[in-house]
C-alpha positions as CSV (number, residue, x, y, z in Angstrom):
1,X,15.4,3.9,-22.1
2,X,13.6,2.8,-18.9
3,X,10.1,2.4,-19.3
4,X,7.5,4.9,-17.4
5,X,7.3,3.5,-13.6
6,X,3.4,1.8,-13.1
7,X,1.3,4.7,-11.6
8,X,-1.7,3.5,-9.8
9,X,-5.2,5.4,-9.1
10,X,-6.7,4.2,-5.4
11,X,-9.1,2.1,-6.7
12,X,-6.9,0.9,-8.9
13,X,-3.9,-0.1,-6.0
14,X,-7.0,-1.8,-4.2
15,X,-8.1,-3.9,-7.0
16,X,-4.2,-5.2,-7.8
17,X,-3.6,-5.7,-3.8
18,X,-7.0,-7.3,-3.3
19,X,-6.5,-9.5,-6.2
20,X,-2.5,-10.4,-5.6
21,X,-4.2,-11.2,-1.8
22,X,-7.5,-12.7,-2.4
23,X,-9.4,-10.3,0.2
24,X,-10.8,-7.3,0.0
25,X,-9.2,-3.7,1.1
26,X,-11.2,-1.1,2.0
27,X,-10.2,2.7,0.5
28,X,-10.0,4.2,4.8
29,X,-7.5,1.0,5.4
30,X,-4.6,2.8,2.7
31,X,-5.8,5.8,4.1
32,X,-4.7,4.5,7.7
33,X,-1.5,2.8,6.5
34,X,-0.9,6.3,4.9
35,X,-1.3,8.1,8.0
36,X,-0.1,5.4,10.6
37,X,3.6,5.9,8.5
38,X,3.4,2.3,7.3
39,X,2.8,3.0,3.7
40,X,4.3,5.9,1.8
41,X,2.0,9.0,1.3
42,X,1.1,8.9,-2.4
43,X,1.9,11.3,-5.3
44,X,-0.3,13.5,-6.8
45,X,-1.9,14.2,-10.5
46,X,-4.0,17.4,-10.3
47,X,-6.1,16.4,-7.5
48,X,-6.2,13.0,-7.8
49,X,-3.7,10.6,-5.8
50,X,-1.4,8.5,-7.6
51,X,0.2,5.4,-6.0
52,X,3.4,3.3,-7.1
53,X,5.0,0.1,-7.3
54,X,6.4,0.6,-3.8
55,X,3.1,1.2,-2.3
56,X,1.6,-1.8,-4.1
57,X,4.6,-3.7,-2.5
58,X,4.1,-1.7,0.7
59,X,0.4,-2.7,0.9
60,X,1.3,-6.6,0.6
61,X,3.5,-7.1,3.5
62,X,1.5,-5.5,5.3
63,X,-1.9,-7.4,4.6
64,X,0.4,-10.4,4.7
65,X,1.6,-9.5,7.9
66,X,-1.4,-8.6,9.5
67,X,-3.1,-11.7,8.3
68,X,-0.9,-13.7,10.5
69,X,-2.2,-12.0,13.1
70,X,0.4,-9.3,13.5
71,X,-0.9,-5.8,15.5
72,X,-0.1,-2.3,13.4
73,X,2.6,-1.6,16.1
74,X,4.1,-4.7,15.8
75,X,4.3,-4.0,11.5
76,X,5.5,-0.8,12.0
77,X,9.4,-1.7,12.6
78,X,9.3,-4.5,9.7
79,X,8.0,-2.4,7.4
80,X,10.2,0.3,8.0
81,X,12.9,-2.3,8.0
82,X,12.0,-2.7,4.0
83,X,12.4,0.5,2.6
């Protein structure tokens, strides 16, 4: 039997990312990604949003690409590329 997939609340995805990267993420920066199409929109639990493995994974290639100095637009093709 494969064990429940991790499930992630917001806050949650932000502390893991912001740890696993060593900088802080704002809550409106997923928000953006979310919108922008560069991270996948996330699940939901009643009314609360629930965010997975592949968003976490999502989220840190595209701080670690930005951090180099990469633009949204130019992220947008390699993170599609991933999925």
């Amino acid at each position: 039997m494969d064990p429940k997939p991790r499930s992630y609340s917001l806050d949650q995805l932000i502390a893991e990312a912001s740890s696993q990267l060593g900088e802080t993420i704002n809550p409106r920066t997923i928000r953006l990604y979310a919108t922008e199409g560069l991270l996948d929109r996330p699940g939901r639990e009643g009314r609360h949003a629930v965010y997975g493995e592949r968003q976490l994974q999502q989220l840190l290639l595209i701080r670690s690409l930005a951090q180099r100095g990469l633009s949204l637009a130019a992220i947008a093709p390699l993170a599609a590329a991933s999925n």
